[in-house]
C-alpha positions in Angstrom: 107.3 34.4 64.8 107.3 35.6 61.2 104.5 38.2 61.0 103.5 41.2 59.6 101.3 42.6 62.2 98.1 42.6 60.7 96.5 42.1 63.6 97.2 45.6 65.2 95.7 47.2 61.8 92.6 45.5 62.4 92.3 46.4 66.0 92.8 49.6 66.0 90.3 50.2 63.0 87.8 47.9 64.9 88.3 50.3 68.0 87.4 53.1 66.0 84.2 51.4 64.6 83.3 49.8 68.3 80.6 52.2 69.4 79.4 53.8 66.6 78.4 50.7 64.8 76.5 47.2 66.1 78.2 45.1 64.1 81.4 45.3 62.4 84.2 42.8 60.8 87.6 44.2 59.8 89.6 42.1 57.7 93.2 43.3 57.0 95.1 41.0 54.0 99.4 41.7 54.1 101.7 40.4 51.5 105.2 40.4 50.9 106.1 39.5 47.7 108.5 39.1 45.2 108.0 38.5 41.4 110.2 37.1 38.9 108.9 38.3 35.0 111.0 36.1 32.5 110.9 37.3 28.8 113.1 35.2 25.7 114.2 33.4 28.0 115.8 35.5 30.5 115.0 36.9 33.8 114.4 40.6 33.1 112.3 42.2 36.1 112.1 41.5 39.7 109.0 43.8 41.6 108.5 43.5 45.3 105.0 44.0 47.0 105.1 44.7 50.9 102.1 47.0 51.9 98.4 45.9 53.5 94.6 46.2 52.0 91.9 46.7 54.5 87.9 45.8 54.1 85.7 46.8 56.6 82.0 45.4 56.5 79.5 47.1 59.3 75.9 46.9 59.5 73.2 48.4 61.4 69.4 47.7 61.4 69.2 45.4 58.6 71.7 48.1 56.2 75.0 47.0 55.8 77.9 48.4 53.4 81.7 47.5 53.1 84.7 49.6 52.0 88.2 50.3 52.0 89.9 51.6 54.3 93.3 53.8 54.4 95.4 51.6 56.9 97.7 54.3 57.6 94.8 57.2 58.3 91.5 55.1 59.6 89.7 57.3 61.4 89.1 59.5 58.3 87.7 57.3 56.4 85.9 55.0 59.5 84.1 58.4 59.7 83.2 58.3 56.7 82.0 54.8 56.6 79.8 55.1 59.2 78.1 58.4 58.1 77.1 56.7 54.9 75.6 53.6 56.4 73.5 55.4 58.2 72.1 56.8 54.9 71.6 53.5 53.2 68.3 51.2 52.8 67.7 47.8 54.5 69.0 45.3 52.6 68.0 41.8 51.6 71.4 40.3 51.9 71.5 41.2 55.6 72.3 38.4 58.1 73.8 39.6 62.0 77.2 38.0 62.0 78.0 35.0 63.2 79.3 33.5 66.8 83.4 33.1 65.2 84.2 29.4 65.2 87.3 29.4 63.4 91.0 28.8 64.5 94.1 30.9 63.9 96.5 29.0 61.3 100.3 29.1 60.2 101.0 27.1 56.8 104.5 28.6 55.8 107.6 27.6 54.5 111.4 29.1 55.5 112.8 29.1 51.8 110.0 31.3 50.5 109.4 33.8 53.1 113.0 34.8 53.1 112.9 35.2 49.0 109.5 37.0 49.6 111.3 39.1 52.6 114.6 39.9 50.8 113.7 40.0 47.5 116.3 37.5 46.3 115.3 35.1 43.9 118.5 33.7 43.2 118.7 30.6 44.9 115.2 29.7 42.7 116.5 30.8 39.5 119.2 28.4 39.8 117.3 25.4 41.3 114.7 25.9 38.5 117.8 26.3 36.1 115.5 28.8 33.8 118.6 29.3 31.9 118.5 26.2 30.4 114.6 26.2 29.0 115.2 28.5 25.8 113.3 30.9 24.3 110.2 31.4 27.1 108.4 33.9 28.9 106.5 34.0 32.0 106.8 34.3 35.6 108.2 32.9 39.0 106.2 34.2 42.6 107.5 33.6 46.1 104.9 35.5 48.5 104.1 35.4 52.4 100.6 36.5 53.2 99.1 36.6 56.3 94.8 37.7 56.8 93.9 38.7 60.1 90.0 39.3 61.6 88.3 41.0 63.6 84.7 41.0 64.7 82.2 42.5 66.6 81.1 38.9 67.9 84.3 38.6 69.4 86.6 37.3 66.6 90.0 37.7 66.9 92.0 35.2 64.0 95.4 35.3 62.1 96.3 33.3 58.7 99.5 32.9 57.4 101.1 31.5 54.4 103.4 30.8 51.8 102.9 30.6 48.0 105.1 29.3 45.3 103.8 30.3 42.1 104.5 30.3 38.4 104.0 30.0 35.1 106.3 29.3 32.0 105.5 29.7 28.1 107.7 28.2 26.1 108.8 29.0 22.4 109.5 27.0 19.4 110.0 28.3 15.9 107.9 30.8 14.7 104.2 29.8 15.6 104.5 26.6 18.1 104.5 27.4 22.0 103.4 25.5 25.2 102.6 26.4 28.6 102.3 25.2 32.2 101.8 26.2 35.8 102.5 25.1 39.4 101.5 26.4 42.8 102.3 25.3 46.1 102.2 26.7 49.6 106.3 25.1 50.3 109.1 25.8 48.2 108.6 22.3 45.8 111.4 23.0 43.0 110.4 19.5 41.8 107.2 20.0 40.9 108.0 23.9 39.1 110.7 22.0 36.9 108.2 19.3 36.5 105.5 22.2 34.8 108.5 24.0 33.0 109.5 20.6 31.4 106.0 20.1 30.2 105.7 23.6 28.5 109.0 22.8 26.9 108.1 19.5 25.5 104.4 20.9 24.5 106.2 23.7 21.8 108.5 21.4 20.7 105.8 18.2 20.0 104.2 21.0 18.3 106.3 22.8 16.7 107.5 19.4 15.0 104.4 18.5 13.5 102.8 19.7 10.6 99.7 22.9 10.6 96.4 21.7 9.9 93.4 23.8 11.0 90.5 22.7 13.0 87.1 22.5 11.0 83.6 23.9 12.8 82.0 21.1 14.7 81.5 19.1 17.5 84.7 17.5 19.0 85.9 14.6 21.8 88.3 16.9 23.6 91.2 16.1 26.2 91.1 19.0 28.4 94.6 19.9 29.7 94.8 20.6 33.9 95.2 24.3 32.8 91.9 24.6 30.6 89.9 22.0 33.1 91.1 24.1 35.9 89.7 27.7 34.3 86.4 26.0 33.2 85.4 24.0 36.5 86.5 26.9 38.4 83.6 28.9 36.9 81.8 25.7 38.1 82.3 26.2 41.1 81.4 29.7 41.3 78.0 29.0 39.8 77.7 26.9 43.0 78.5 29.5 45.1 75.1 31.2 47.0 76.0 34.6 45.3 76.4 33.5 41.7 72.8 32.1 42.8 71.2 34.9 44.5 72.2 37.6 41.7 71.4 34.5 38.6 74.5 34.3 37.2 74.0 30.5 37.9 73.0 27.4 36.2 73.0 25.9 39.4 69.6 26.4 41.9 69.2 25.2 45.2 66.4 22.3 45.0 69.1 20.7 42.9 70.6 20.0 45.5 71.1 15.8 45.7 70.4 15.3 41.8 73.0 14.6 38.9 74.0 17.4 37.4 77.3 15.9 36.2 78.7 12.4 35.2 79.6 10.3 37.9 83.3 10.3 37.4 83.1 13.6 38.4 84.1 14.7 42.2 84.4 18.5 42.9 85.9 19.6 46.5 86.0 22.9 47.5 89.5 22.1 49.9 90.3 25.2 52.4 92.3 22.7 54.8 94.5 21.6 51.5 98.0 22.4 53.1 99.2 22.0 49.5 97.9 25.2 48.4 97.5 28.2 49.2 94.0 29.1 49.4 94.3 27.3 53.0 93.0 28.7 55.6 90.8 28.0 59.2 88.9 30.4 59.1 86.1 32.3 56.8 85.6 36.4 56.4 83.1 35.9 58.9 85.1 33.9 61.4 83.2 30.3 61.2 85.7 27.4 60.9 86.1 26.3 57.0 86.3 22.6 56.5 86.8 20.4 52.9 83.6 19.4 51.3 82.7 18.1 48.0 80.9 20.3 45.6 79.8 17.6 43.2 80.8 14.1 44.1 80.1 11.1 41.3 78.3 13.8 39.7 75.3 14.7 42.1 75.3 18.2 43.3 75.9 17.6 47.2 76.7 21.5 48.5 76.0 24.6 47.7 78.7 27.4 49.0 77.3 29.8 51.5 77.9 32.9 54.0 75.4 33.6 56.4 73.6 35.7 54.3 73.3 33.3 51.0 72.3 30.7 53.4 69.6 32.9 55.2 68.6 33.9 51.5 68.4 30.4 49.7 67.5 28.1 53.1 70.6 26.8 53.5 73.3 26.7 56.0 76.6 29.0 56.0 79.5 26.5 54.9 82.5 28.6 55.6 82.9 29.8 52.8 82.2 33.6 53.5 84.3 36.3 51.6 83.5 40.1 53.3 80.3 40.3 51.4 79.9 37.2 49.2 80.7 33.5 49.3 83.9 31.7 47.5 85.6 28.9 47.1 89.2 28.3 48.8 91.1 25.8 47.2 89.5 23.5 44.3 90.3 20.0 44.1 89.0 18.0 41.3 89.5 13.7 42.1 91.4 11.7 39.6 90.5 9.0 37.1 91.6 5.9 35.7 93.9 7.5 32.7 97.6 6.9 33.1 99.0 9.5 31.4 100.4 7.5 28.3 96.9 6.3 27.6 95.2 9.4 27.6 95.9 10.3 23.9 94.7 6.7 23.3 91.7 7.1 25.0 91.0 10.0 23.5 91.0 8.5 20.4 90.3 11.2 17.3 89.9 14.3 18.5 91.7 17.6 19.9 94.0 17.8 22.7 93.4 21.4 24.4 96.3 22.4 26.5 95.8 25.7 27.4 93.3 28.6 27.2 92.5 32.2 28.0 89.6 34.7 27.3 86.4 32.5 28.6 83.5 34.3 28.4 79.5 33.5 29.1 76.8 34.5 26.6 74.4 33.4 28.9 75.4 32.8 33.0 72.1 31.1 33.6 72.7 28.4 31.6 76.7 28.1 31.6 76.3 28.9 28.1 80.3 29.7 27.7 83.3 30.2 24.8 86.6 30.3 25.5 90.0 30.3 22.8 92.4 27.7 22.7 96.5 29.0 23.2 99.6 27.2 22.8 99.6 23.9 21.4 96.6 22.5 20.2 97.1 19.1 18.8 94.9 17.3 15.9 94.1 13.9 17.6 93.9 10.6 15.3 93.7 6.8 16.5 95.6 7.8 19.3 98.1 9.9 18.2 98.9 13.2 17.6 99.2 14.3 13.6 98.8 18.1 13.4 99.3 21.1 15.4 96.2 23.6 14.8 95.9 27.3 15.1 94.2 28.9 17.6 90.2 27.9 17.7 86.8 28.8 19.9 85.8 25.7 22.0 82.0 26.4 22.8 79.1 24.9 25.3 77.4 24.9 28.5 78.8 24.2 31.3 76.1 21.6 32.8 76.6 19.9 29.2 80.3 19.8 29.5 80.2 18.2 33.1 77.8 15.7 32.1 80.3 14.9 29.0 83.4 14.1 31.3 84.0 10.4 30.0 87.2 10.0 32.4 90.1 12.0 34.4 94.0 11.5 34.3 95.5 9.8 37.4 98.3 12.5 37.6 97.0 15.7 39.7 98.6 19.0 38.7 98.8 22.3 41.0 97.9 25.1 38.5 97.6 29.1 39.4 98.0 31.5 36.5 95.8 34.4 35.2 92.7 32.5 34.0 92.8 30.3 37.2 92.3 32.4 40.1 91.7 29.9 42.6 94.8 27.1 43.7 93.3 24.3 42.1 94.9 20.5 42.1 93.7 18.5 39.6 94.1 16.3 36.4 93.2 16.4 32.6 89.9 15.7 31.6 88.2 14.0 28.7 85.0 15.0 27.2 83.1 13.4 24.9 82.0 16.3 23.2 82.5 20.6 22.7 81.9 22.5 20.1 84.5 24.0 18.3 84.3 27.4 16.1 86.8 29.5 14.0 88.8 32.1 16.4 
């Protein structure tokens, strides 16, 4: 069994906790890894991860605290933990743990443990034939990961998986780039060439067109899977019962059941996705996770709890627990009716975002958000694309962007890269409208 023995780490901390605390959960996260960083073009760095993180949480009388701890030393610092509980206040975010309801799980695949356990990305580099994309930059991620729980209410759970990451930025002339990403928790060489292909043909469709900068105003916008996937992500975190709780949230709970977003929008958060790699059976606080939609046709149908959201807002713990606060584990976002030759069409005149980095909120309570366009941004017009633009400032709210979504691509992509955190499978996106500012 291909394991990194997690599950001792978390015992013997929880032994050292048992006793001195009523309730405790121990949650120890293990990764080998291996990294590929490509820069013009060539693959010039390979780093290896193999090494364990530790998060204890323990409560006592309503006070509650979590921390890391030193895998290799525990009793130190469970000592210490313990000391300083006992100093804290109640807190409001206290809930007693949960009875554990989830299951152990194995989601791996042979190709990508042995890169992530030897370190050789070889066989990858060749099927993904990196040599032949050009001038590009980026990075290529085979990983094994395995999570393993332990409770005072008697949990006792293992996770394990694989992850095939990447992300490729292509080059073209001086000023004209493009770039895609895949994920995928089996070693899917079809789908990575697939993402490089796109970056490629992105800078070059740029790169052959002429520069025309974007004027201030308000735009119909086709969102790219990498820009749709870092916006609706901070969707779904302002639908998670922390984001809530602390009012970083458009989102409140008697909205539960309403429109909030056009019906051709369907929002799942997808733990049992064995497509990527957020899977897993079981939350931080042992209850079983299972898919549910977020939004579906555009009415807001859950909210994402722990046990202590849920005893805060009303509602019930969904499964989504992290140690302390609750998260989404995979996002899936359901297609639309746009083949992908039609989208441009569709879209009609307007901009065609394909990627994106540096989103920030001005306001949290009202999704009131700007993020900057990168790579190739292409001038829209009766279909067709007639200028490549410079970098601009795309601009909203969040509940005014969902309610814009006019239709979705048919196409789902797997995208995970920096300014998409969580595995997300899902397609472009047209909007009817977002503002658009100077960079």
């Amino acid at each position: 069994m291909k394991s990194m023995e997690s599950i001792r780490v978390a015992e013997e901390v929880a032994s050292r906790l048992k006793g001195r605390v009523p309730e405790y959960a121990v949650l120890v996260s293990a990764e080998k890894s291996v990294m590929l960083k490509l820069a013009n073009g060539e693959a010039t760095v390979t780093q290896s991860w193999n090494g364990y993180t530790v998060t204890v949480y323990v409560a006592d009388k309503g006070r509650l605290m979590v921390s890391s701890v030193d895998a290799k030393t525990p009793g130190e610092a469970v000592e210490k933990t313990a000391t300083i509980l006992g100093r804290l206040r109640e807190s409001p975010l206290y809930a007693p743990l949960p009875e554990p309801t989830g299951s152990s799980y194995e989601v791996l695949d042979d190709k990508i443990y042995e890169a992530a356990s030897t370190g050789d990305m070889s066989r990858i580099v060749e099927d993904l034939e990196l040599d032949q994309v050009g001038n590009a930059a980026g990075m290529v991620l085979a990983a094994f990961r395995e999570r393993s729980l332990v409770t005072s209410t008697g949990a006792r759970l293992e996770g394990r998986v694989t992850e095939f990451n990447g992300y490729i930025r292509v080059f073209q002339g001086d000023d004209a780039s493009g770039q895609w990403s895949w994920v995928s928790t089996a070693y899917d060489p079809v789908t990575a060439k697939k993402a490089v292909e796109t970056a490629k043909r992105l800078a070059e469709e740029c790169a052959r067109l002429p520069r025309r900068r974007v004027e201030p105003g308000e735009y119909r916008v086709l969102l790219s899977p990498m820009v749709a996937g870092n916006l609706l992500e901070s969707v779904v975190r302002a639908a998670t019962g922390g984001s809530i709780v602390f009012g970083f949230s458009f989102i409140t709970p008697d909205k539960v059941g309403e429109r909030i977003a056009s019906e051709k929008l369907t929002i799942i958060d997808a733990p049992r996705s064995g497509r990527l790699p957020g899977y897993s059976e079981f939350d931080d606080e042992g209850i079983a996770t299972y898919d549910k939609p977020i939004i579906r046709h555009g009415v807001l149908e859950n909210i994402l709890h722990n046990s202590k959201t849920a005893k805060l807002l009303g509602g019930k713990t969904t499964g989504n627990a992290g140690i302390l606060m609750p998260r989404p584990f995979n996002i899936l976002v359901s297609p639309g009716s746009l083949d992908d030759n039609d989208m441009l069409e569709a879209l009609g005149d307007g901009l065609y975002a394909t990627n994106n980095w540096y989103t920030r909120f001005q306001n949290p309570a009202e999704g009131l958000f700007s993020t900057v366009t990168r790579d190739a941004l292409f001038i829209v017009e009766n279909g067709r694309p007639v200028a490549c633009s410079p970098r601009v400032r795309l601009t909203g709210t969040l509940p005014g962007m969902i309610s814009a979504v006019e239709d979705l691509g048919k196409t789902l992509w797997p995208i995970k890269w920096w300014e998409v955190n969580v595995p997300s499978l899902l397609p472009h996106v047209l909007v009817s409208k977002i503002g658009v500012t100077s960079e």
